[in-house]
BADRENRO-328112 format. One record per atom (N, C-alpha, C): residue in one letter; x, y, z. Coordinates in steps of 0.2 Angstrom, whole numbers, padded with zeros to 4 digits, always signed. Layout:
% residues N
aXYZ/...
***
This chain:
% residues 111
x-0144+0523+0581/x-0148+0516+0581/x-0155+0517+0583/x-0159+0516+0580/x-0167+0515+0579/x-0169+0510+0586/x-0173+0516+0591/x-0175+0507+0596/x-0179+0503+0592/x-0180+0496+0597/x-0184+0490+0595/x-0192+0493+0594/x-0195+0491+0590/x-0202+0494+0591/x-0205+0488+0594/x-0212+0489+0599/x-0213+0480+0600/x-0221+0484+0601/x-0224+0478+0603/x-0230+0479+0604/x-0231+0475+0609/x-0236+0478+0614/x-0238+0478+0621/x-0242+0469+0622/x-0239+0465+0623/x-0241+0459+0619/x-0241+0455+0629/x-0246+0453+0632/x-0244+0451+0638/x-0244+0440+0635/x-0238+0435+0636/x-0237+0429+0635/x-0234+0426+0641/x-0233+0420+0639/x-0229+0414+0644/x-0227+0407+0638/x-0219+0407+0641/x-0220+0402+0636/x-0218+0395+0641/x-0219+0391+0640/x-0218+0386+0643/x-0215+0378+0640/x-0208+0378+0640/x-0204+0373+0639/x-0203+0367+0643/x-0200+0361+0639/x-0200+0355+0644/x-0195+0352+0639/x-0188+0351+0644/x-0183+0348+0639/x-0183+0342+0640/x-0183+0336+0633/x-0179+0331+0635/x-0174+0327+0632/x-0170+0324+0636/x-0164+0319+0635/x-0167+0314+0632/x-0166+0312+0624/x-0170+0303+0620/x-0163+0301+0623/x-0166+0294+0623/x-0161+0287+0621/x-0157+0289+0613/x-0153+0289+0608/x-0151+0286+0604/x-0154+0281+0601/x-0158+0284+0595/x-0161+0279+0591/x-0167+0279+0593/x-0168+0280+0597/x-0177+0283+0598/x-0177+0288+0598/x-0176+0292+0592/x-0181+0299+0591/x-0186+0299+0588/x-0186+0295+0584/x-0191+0294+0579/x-0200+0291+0583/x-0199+0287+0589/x-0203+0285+0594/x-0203+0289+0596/x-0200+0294+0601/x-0201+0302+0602/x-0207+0306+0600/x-0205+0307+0593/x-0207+0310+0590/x-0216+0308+0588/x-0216+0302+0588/x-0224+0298+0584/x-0227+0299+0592/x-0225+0297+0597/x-0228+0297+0603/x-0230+0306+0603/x-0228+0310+0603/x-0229+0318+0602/x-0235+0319+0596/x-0233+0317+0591/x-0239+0315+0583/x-0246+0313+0586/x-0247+0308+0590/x-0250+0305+0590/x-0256+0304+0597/x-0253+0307+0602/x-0254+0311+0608/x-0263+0314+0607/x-0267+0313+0611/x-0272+0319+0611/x-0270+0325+0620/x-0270+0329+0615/x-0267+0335+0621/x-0272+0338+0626/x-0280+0340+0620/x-0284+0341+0623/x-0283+0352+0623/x-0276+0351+0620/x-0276+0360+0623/x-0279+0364+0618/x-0282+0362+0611/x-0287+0366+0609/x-0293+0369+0611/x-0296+0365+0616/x-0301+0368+0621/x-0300+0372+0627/x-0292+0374+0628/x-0290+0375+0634/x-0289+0383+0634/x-0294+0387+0637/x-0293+0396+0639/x-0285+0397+0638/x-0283+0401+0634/x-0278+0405+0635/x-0273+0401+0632/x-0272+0395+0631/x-0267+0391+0625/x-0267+0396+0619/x-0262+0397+0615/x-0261+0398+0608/x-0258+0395+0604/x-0251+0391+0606/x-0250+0389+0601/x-0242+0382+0604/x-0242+0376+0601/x-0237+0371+0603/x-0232+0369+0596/x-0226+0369+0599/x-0222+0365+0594/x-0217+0359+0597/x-0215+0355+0595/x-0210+0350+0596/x-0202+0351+0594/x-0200+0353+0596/x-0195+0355+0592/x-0187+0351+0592/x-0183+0348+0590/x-0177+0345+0591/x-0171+0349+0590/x-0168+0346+0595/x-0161+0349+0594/x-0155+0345+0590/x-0148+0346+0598/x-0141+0343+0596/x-0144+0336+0597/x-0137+0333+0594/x-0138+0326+0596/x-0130+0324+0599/x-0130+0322+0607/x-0122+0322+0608/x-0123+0314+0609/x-0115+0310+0612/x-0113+0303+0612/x-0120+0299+0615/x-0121+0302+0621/x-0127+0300+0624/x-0135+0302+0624/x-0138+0306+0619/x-0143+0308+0619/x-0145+0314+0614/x-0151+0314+0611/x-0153+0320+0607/x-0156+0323+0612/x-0158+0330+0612/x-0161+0334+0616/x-0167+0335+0611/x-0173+0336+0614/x-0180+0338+0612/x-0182+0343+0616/x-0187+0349+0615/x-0192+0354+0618/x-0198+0353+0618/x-0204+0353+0622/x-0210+0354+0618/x-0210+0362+0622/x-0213+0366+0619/x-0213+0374+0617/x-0221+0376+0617/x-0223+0377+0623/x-0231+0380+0621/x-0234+0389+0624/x-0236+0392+0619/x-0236+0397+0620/x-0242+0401+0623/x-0244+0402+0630/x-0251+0404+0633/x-0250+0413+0633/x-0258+0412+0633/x-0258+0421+0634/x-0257+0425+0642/x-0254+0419+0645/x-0252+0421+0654/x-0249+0418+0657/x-0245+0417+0662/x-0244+0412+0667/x-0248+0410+0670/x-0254+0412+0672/x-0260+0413+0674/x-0264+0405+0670/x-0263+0408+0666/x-0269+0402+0661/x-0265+0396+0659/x-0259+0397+0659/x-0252+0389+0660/x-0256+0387+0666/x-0254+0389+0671/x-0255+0386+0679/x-0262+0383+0679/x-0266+0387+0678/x-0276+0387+0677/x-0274+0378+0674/x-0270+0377+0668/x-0271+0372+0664/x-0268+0367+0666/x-0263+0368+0670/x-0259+0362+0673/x-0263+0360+0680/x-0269+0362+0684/x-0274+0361+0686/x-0280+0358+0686/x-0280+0355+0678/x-0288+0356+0674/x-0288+0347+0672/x-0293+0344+0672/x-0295+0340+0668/x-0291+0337+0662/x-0291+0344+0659/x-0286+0342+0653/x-0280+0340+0653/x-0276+0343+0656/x-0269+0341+0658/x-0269+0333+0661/x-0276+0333+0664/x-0274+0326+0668/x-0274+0322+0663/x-0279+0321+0658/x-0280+0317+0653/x-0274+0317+0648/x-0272+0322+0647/x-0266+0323+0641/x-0260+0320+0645/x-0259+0320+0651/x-0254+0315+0654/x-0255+0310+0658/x-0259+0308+0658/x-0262+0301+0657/x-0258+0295+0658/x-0256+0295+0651/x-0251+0289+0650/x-0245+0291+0647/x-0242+0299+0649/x-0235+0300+0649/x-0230+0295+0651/x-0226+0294+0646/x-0219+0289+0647/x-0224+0283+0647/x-0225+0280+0651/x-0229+0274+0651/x-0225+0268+0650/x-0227+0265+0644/x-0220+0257+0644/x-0215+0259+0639/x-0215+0266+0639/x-0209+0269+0635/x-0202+0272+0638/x-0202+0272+0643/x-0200+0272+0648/x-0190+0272+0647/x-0189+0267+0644/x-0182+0266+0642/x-0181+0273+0637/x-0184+0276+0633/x-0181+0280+0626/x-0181+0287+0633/x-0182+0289+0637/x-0181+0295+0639/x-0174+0294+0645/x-0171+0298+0646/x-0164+0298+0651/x-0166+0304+0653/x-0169+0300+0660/x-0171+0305+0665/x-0178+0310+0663/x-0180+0312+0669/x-0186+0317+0667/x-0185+0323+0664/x-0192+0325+0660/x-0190+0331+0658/x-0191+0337+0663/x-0185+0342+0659/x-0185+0348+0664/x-0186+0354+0662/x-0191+0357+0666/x-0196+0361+0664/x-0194+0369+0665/x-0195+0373+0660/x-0192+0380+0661/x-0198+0385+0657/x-0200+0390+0663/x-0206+0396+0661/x-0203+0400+0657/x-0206+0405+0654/x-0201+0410+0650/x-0210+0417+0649/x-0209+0421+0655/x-0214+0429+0655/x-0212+0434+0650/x-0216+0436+0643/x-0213+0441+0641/x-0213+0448+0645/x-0205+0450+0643/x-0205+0457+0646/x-0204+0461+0640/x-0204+0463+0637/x-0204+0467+0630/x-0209+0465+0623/
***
């Protein structure tokens, strides 16, 4: 077996689950569209997506998935201006389409 070849890449990625109401995904979803995040300007961001999952009796599951060049420069940005303004007006009168807050998972490249 041939090892993995990889290349010396130092990342962070930074996820956040969450639980929709049923029938608000599509609000979910426009609320995320429509957002300013701000993390274009932000050192060390490279790249976000939104990504959807299952959908069970009580809830569709969403990810938002962003990829920094460190844990270092994630943390730096959850300190910053920026993040203050991008969550600003998180949930806000939407408040019914989420179950429960979202739950937040790191993820340090090690290969």
């Amino acid at each position: 077996m041939t090892p993995l070849k990889t290349i010396e890449v130092s990342m962070f990625i930074a996820m956040n689950r969450f639980k929709i109401a049923l029938g608000s995904e599509d609000e979910f979803v426009s609320i995320w569209k429509n957002r300013e995040t701000f993390l274009e300007t932000v050192p060390g961001f490279k790249e976000f997506h939104l990504l959807q999952g299952p959908t069970t009796e009580e809830y569709t599951l969403f990810a938002s998935h962003s990829v920094w060049e460190s844990r270092q420069a994630f943390e730096d940005w959850t300190k910053s201006e920026s993040f203050r303004k991008a969550h600003a007006n998180a949930g806000g009168s939407r408040k019914g389409i989420y179950l429960g807050p979202p739950q937040f998972e790191g993820f340090e490249s090690v290969i």
